[in-house]
N, C-alpha and C positions, 0 to 999 in steps of 0.2 A: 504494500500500500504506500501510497507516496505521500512522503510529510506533509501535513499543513504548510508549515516554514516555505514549503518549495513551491506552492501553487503557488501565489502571487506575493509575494516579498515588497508592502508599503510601508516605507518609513511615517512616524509620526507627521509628518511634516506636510505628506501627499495627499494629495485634496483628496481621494477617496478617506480616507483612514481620517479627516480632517470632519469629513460631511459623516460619517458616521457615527463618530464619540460626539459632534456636535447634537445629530440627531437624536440618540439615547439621552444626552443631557438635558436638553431642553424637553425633550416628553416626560422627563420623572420628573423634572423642576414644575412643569405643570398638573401633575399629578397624575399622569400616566402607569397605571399597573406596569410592575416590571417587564411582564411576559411581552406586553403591546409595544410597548418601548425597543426592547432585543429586536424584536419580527421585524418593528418599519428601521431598525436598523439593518436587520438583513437586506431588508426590500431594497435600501440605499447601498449596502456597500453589490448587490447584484447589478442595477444598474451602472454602475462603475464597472464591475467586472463582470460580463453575463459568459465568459468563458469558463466560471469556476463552476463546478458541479455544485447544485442547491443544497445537497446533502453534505456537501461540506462547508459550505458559509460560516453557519454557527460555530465550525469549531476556529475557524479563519479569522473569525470579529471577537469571541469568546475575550481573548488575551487582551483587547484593543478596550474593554470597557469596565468601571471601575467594578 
């Protein structure tokens, strides 16, 4: 199985990885259930990369949110 690490490698810096922790942060700051908050971050970081497998997003973003 191939690492998370090696499907798309974004630094903090990279407007994907940027639009995504911003995403999550601002749905829990308005009170967003966690679960809703993760998902439309998925939904963000796939449109950024729609070459990654869905079934591996979560584990892709996982590391990227507090």
């Amino acid at each position: 199985m191939t690492d998370v690490r090696e499907i798309v490698a974004c630094s903090p810096s990279a407007a994907c990885h940027q639009a995504v922790t911003r995403t999550y942060a601002q749905m829990r700051e308005n009170g967003a259930d966690e679960r809703v908050a993760f998902e439309a971050a998925q939904k963000v970081y796939t449109w950024h990369h729609p070459e990654v497998p869905r079934d591996r997003v979560p584990y892709v973003i996982a590391d990227w949110l507090p």
